[in-house]
Residue frames as a rotation matrix with the C-alpha (Angstrom) as fourth column:
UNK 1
0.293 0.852 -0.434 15.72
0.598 0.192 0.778 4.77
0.746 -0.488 -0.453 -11.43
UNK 2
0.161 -0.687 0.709 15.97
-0.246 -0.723 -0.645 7.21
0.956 -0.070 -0.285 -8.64
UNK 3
-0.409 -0.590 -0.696 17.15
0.363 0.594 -0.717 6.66
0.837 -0.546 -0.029 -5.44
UNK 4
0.542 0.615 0.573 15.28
-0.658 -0.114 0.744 6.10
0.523 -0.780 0.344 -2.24
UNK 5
-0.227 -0.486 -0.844 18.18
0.531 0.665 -0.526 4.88
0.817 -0.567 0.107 -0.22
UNK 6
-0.999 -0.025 -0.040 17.50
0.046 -0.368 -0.929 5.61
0.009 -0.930 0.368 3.67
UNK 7
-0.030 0.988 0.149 13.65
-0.834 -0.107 0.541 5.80
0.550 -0.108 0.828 2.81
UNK 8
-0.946 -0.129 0.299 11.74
-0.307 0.655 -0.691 4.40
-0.107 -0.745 -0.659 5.04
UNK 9
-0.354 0.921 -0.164 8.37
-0.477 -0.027 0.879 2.47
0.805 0.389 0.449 4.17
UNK 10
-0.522 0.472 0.711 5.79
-0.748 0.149 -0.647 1.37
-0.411 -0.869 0.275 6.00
UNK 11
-0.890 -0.150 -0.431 3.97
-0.362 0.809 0.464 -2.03
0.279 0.569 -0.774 4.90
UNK 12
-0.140 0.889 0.435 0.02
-0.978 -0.055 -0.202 -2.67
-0.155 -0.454 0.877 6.05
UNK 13
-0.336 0.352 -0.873 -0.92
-0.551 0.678 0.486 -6.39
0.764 0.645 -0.034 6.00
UNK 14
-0.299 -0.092 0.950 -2.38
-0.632 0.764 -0.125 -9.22
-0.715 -0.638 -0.286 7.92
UNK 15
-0.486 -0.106 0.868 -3.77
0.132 0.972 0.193 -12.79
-0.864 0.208 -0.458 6.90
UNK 16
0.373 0.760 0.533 -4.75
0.567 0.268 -0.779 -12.86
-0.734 0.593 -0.331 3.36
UNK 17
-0.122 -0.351 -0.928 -2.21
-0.660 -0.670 0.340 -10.65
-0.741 0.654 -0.150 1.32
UNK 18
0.997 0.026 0.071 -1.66
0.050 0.478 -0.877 -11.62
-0.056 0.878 0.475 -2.22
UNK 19
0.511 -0.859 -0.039 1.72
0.736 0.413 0.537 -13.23
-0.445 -0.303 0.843 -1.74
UNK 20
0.169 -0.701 0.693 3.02
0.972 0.000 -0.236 -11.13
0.166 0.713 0.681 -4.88
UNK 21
0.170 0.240 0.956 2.10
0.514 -0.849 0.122 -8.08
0.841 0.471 -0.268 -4.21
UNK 22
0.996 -0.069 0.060 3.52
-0.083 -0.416 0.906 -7.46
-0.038 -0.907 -0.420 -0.74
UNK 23
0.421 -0.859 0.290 6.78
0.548 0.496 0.674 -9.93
-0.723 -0.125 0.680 -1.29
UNK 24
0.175 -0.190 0.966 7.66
0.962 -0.176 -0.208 -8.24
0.209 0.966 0.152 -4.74
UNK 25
0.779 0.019 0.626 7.40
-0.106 -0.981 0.161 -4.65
0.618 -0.192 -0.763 -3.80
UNK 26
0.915 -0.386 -0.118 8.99
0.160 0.077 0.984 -5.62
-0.371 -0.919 0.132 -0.39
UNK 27
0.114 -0.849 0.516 12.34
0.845 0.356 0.399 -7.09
-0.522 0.390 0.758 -2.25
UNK 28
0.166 -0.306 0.938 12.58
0.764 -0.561 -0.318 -4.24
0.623 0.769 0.141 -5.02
UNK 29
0.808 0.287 0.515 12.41
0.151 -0.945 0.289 -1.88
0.570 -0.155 -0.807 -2.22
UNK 30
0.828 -0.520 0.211 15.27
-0.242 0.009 0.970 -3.23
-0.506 -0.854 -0.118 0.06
UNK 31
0.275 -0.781 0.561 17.22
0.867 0.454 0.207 -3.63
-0.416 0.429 0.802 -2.77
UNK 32
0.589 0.309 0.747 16.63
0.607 -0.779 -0.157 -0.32
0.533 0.546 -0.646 -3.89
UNK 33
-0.685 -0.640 0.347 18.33
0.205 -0.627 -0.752 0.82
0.699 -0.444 0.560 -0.43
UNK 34
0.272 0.726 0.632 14.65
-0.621 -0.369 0.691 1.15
0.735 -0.581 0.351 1.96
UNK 35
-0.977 -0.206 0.049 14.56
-0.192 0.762 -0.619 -0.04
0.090 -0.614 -0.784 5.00
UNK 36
-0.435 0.727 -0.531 11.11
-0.277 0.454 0.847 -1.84
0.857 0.516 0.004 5.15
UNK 37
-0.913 0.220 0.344 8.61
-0.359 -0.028 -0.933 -2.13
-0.195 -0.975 0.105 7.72
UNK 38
-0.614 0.734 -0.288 5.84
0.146 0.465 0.873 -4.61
0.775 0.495 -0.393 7.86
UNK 39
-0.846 0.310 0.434 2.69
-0.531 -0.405 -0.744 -3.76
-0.055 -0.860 0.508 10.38
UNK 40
-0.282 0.871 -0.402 -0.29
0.267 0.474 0.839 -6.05
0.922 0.130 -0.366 10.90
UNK 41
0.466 0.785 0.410 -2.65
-0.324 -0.279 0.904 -6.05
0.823 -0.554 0.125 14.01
UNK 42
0.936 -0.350 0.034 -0.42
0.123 0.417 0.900 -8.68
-0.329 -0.839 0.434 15.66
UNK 43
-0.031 -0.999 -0.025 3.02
-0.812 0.011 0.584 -10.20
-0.583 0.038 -0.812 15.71
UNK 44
-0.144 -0.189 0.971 2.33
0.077 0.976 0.202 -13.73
-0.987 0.104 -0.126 14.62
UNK 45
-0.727 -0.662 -0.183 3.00
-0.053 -0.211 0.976 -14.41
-0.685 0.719 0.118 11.56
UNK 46
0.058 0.943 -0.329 0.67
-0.298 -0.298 -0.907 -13.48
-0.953 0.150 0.264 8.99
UNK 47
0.036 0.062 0.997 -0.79
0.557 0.828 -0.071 -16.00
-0.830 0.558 -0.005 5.71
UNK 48
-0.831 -0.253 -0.495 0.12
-0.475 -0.140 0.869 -15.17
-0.289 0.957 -0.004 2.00
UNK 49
0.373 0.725 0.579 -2.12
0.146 0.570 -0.808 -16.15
-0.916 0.386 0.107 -0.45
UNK 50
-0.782 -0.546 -0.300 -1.62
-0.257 -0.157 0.954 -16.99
-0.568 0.823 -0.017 -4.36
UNK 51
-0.814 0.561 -0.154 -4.90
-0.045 0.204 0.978 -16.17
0.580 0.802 -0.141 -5.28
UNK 52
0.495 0.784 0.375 -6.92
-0.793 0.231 0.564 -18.71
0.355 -0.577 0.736 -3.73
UNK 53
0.444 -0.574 -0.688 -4.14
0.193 0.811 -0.552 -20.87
0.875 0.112 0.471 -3.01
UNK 54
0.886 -0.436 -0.160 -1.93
-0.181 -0.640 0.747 -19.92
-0.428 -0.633 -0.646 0.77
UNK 55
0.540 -0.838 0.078 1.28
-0.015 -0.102 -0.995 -19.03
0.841 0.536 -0.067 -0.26
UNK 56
-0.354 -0.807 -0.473 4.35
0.486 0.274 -0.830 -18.32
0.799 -0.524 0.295 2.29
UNK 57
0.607 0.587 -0.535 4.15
0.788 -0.362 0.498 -16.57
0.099 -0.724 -0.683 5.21
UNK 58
-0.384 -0.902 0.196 6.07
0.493 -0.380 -0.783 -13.77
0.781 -0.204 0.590 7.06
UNK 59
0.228 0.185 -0.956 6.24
0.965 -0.174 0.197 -12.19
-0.130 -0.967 -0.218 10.67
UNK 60
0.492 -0.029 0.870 5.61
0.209 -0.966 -0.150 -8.44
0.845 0.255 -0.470 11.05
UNK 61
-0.643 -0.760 -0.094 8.07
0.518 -0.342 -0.784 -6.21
0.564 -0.553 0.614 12.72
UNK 62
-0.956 0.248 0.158 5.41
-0.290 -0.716 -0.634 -4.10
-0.044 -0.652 0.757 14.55
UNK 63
-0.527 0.840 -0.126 1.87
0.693 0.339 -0.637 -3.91
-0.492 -0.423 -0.761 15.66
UNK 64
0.197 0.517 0.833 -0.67
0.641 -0.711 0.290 -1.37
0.742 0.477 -0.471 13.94
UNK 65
0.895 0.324 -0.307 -0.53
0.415 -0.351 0.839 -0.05
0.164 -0.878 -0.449 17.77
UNK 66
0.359 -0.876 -0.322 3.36
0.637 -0.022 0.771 0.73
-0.682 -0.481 0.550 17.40
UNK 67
0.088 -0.450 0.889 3.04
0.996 0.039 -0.079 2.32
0.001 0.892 0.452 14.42
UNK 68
0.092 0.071 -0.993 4.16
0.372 -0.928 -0.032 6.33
-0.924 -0.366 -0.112 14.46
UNK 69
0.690 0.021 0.723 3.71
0.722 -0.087 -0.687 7.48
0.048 0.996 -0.075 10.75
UNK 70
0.933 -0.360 -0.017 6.26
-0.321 -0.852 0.414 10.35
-0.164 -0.381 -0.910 11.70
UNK 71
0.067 -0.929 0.365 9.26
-0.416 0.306 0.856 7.57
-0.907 -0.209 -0.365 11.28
UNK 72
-0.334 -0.149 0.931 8.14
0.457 0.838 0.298 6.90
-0.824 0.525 -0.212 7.54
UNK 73
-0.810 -0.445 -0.382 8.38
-0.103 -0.534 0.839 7.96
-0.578 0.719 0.387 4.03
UNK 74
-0.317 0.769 -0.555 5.62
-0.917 -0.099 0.386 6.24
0.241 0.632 0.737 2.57
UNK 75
-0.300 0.660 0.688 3.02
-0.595 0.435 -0.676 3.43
-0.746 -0.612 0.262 2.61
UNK 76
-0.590 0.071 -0.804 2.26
-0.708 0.433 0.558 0.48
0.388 0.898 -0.205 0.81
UNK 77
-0.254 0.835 0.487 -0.73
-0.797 0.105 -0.595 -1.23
-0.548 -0.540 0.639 0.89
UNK 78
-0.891 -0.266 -0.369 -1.05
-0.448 0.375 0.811 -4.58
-0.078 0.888 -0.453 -1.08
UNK 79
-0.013 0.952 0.305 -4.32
-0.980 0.048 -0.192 -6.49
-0.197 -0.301 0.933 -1.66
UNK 80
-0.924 0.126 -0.360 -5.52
0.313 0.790 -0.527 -9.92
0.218 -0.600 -0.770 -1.36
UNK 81
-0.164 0.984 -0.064 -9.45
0.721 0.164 0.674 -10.52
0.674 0.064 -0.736 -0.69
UNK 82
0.710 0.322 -0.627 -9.15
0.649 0.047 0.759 -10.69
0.274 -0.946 -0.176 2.89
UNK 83
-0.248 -0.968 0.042 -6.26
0.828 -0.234 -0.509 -8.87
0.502 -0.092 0.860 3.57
UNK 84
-0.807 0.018 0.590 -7.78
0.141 -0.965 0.222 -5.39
0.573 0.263 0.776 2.76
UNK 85
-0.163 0.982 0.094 -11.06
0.097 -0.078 0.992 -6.33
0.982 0.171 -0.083 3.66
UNK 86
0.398 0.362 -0.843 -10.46
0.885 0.091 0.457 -7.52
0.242 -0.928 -0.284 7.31
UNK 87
-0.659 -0.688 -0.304 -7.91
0.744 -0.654 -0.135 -4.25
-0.106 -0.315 0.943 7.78
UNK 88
-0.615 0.036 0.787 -10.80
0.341 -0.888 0.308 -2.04
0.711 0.458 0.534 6.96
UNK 89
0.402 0.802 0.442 -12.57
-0.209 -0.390 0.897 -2.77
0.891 -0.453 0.011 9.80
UNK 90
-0.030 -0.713 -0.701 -9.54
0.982 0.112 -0.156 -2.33
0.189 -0.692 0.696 11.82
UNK 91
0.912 0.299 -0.280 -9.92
0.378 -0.877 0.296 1.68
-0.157 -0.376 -0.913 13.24
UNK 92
0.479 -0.796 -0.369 -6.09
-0.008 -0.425 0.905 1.78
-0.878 -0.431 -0.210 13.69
UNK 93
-0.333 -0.727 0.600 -5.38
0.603 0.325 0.728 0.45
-0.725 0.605 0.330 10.47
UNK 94
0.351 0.880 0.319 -7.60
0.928 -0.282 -0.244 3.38
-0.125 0.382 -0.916 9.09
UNK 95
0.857 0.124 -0.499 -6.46
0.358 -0.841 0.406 5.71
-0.370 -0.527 -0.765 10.85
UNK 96
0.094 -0.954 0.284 -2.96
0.483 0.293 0.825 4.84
-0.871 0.060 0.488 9.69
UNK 97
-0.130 0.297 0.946 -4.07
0.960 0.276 0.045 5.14
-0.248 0.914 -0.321 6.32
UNK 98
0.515 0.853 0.089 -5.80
0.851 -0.521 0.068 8.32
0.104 0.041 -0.994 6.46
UNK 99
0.681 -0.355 -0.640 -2.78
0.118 -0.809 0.575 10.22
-0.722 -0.467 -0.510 8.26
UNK 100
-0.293 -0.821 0.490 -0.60
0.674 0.187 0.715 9.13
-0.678 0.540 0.498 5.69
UNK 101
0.116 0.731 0.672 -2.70
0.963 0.083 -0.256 10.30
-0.243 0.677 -0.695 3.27
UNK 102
0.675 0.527 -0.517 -2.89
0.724 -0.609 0.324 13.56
-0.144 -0.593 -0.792 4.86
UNK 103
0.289 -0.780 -0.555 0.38
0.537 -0.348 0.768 14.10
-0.793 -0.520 0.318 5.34
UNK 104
0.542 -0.413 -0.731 1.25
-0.798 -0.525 -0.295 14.35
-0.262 0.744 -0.615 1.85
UNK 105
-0.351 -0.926 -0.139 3.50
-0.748 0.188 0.637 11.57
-0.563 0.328 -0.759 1.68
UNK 106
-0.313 0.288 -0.905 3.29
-0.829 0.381 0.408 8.74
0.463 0.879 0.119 -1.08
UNK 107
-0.253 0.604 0.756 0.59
-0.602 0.513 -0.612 6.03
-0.757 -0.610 0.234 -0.41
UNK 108
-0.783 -0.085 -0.616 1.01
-0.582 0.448 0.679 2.99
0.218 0.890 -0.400 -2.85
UNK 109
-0.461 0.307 0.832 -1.85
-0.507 0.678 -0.531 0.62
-0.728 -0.668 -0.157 -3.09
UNK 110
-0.648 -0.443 -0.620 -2.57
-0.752 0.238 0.615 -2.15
-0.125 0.864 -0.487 -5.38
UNK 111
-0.549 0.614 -0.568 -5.49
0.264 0.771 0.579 -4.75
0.793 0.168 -0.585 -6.68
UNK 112
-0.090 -0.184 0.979 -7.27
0.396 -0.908 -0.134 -4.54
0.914 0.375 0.155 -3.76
UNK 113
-0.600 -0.393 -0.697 -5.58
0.762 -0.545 -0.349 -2.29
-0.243 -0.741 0.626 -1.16
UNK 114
-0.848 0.194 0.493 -7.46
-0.017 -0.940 0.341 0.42
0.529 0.281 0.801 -2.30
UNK 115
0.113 0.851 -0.513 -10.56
0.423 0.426 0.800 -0.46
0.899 -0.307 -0.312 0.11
UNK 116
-0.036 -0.356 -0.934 -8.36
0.971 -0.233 0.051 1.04
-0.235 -0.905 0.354 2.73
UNK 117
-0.869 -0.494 0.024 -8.36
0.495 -0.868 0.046 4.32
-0.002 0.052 0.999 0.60
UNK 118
-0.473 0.867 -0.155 -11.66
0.338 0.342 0.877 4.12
0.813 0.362 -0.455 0.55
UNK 119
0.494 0.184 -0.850 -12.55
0.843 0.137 0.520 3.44
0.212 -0.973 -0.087 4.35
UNK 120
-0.542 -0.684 -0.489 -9.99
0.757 -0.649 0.070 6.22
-0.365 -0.333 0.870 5.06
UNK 121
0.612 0.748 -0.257 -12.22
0.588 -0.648 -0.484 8.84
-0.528 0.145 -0.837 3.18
UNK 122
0.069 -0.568 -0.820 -9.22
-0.293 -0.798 0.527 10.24
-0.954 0.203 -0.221 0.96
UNK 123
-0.770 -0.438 0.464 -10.25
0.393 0.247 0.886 9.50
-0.503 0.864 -0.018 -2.51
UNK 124
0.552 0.816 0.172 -13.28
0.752 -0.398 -0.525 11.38
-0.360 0.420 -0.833 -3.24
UNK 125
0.787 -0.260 -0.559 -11.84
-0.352 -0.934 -0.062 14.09
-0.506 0.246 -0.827 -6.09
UNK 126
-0.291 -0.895 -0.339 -9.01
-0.822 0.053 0.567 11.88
-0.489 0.444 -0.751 -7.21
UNK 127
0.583 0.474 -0.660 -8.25
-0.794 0.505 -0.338 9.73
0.173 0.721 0.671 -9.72
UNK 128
-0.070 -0.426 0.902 -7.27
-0.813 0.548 0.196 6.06
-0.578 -0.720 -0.385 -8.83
UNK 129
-0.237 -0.008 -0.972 -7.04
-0.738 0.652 0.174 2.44
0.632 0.758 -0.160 -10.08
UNK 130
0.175 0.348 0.921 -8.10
-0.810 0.583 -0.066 -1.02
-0.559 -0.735 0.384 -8.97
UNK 131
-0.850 0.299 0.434 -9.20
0.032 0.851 -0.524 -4.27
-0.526 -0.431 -0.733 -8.86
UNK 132
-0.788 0.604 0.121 -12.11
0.171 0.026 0.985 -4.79
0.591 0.797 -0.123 -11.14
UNK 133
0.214 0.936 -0.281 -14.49
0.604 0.099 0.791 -5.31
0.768 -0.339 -0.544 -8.11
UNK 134
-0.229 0.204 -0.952 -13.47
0.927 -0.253 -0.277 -2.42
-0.297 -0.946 -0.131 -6.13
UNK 135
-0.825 -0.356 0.439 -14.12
0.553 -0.670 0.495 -0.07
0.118 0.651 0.750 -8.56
UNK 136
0.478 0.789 0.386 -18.05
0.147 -0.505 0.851 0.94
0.866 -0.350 -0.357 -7.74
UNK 137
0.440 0.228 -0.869 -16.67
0.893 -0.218 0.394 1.44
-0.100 -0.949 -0.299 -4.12
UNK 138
-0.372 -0.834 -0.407 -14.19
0.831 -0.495 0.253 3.77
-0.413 -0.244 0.878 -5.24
UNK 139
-0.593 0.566 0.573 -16.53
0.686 -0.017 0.727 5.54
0.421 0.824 -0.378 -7.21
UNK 140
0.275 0.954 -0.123 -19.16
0.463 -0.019 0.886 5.68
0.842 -0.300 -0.447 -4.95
UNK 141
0.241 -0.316 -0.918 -16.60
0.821 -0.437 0.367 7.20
-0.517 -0.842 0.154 -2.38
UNK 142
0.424 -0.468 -0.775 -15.73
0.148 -0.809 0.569 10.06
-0.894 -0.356 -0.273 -5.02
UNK 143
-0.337 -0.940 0.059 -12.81
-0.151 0.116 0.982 9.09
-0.929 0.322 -0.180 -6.91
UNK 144
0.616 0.159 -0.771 -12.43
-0.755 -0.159 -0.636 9.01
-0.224 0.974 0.022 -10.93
UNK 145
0.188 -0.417 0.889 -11.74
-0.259 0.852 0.455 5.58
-0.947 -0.316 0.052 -11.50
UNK 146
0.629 0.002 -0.778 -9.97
-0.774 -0.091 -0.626 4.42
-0.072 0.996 -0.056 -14.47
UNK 147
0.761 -0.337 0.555 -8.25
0.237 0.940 0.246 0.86
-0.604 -0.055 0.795 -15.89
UNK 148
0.704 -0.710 0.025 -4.89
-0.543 -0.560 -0.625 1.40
0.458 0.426 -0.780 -15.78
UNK 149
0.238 -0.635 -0.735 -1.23
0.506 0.727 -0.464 -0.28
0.829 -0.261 0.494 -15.36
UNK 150
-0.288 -0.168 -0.943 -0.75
0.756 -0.643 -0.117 2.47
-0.587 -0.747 0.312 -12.17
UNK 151
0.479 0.734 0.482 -2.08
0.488 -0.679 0.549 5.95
0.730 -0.028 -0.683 -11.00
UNK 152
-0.498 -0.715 -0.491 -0.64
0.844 -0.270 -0.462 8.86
0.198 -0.645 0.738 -9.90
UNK 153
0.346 0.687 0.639 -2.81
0.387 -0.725 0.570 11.42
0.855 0.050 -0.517 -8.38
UNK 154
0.359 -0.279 0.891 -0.79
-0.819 -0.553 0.156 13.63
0.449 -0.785 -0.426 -5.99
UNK 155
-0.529 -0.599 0.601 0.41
-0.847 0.421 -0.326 11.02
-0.058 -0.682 -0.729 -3.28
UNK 156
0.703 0.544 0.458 -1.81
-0.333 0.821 -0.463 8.41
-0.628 0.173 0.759 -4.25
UNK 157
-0.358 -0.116 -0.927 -0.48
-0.931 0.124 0.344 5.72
0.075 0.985 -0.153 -6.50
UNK 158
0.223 0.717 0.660 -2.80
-0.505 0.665 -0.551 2.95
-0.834 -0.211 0.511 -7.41
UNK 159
-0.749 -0.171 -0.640 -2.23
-0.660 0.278 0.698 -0.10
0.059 0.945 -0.322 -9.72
UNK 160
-0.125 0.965 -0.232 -4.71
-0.903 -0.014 0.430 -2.99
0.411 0.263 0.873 -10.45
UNK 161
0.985 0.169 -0.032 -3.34
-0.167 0.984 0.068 -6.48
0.043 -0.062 0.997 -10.44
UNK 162
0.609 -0.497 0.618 -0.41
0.129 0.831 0.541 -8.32
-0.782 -0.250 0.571 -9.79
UNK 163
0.300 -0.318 0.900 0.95
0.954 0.071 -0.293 -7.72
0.030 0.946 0.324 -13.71
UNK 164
0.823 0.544 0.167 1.43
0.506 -0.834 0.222 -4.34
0.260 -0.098 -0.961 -12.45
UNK 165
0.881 -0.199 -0.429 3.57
0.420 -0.087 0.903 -4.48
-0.217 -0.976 0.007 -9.89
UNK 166
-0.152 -0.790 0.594 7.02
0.988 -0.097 0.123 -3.65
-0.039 0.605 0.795 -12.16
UNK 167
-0.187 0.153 0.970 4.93
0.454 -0.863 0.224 -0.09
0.871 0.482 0.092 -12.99
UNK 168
0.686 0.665 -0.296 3.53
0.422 -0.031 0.906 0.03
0.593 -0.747 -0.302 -9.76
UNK 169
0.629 -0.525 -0.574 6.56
0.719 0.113 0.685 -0.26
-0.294 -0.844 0.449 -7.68
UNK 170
-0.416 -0.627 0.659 8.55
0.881 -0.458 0.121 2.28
0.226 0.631 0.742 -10.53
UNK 171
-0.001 0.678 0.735 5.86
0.156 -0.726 0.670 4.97
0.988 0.115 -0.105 -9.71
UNK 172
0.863 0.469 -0.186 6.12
0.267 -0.113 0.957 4.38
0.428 -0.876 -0.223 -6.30
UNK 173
0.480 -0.783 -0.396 9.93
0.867 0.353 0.352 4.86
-0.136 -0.513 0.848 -6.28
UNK 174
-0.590 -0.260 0.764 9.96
0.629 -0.742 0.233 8.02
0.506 0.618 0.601 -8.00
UNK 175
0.646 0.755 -0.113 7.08
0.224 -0.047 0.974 9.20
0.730 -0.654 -0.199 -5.29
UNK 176
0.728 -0.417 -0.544 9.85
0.685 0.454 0.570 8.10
0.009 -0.787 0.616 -2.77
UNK 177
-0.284 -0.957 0.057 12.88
0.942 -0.267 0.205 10.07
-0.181 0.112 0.977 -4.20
UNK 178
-0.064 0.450 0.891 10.88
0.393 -0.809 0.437 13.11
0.917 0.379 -0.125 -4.69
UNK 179
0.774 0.625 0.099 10.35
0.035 -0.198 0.980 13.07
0.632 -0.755 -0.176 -1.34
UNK 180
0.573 -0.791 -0.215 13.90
0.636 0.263 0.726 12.39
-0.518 -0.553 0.653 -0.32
UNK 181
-0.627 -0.689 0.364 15.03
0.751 -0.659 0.044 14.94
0.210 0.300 0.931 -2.20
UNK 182
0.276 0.894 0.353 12.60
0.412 -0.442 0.796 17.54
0.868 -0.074 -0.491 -0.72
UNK 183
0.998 -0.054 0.045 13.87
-0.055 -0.208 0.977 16.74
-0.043 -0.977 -0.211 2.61
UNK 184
-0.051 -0.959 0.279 17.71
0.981 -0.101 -0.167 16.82
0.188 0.265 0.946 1.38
């Protein structure tokens, strides 16, 4: 696997992640060598979910308001109903989204997180994965949607569900080390 010690990631969430899909990644990534960053709207701590069930919690290190995309390698975005849903009608957490995007650097996002890629306006032309029910949005923004274990389209990488998250988080580390070795 290559190496993405010193990367730095950036984490989007607030109340309603899907427990696995933030916590997983998280762990594989700070073991990997990242240092991790979680961002939500607030500080207080912010509800898992397993499913429809609340899982654990966990307290974010920063505000959306604190967040300088300039101090980070890439972006992960996990999904949860609510998670995605309330973050899209968050401006900052758009914006966030969007610059990443821009930039070039790798933007993971998973079940569905993609609603933010959406809202952000950077998937029309590309080809992406989901969530079963976010697939007409992605669509309808653009994007060539297809049901896959993970998508790579340029700096995008999109998986579907939970069962993923092994391919998901491989694609996204290889994203990472490309990018650290660029700037080497």
């Amino acid at each position: 696997m290559p190496s993405i010690e010193k990367s730095r990631v950036l984490i989007l969430a607030t109340d309603g992640f899907e427990q696995s899909e933030l916590f997983e990644p998280r762990a594989k990534l700070i073991e990997a060598g990242a240092a991790v960053t979680l961002a939500s709207p607030g500080t207080d701590p912010i509800q898992g979910m397993e499913h429809d069930v609340k899982g654990d919690t966990i307290t974010p290190d920063i505000t959306l308001d604190q967040v300088d995309i300039k101090q980070y390698d890439g972006l992960l975005l996990p999904g949860g109903v609510a998670n995605p849903d309330s973050l899209r009608t968050d401006d900052k957490a758009v914006e966030i989204v969007r610059n990443f995007t821009l930039s070039g650097k790798p933007v993971a996002a998973i079940c569905h997180g993609p609603w933010l890629l959406v809202e952000a306006d950077v998937v029309d032309g590309r080809t992406v994965t989901s969530w079963p029910s976010v697939r007409t949005d992605l669509a309808n923004a653009g994007a060539s949607v297809v049901d896959r274990e993970v998508v790579v389209d340029g700096n995008l990488i999109t998986s579907r569900k939970p069962e993923d998250i092994p391919a998901f988080v491989d694609a996204f580390r290889t994203a990472l080390a490309d990018v650290a070795t660029a700037d080497a």
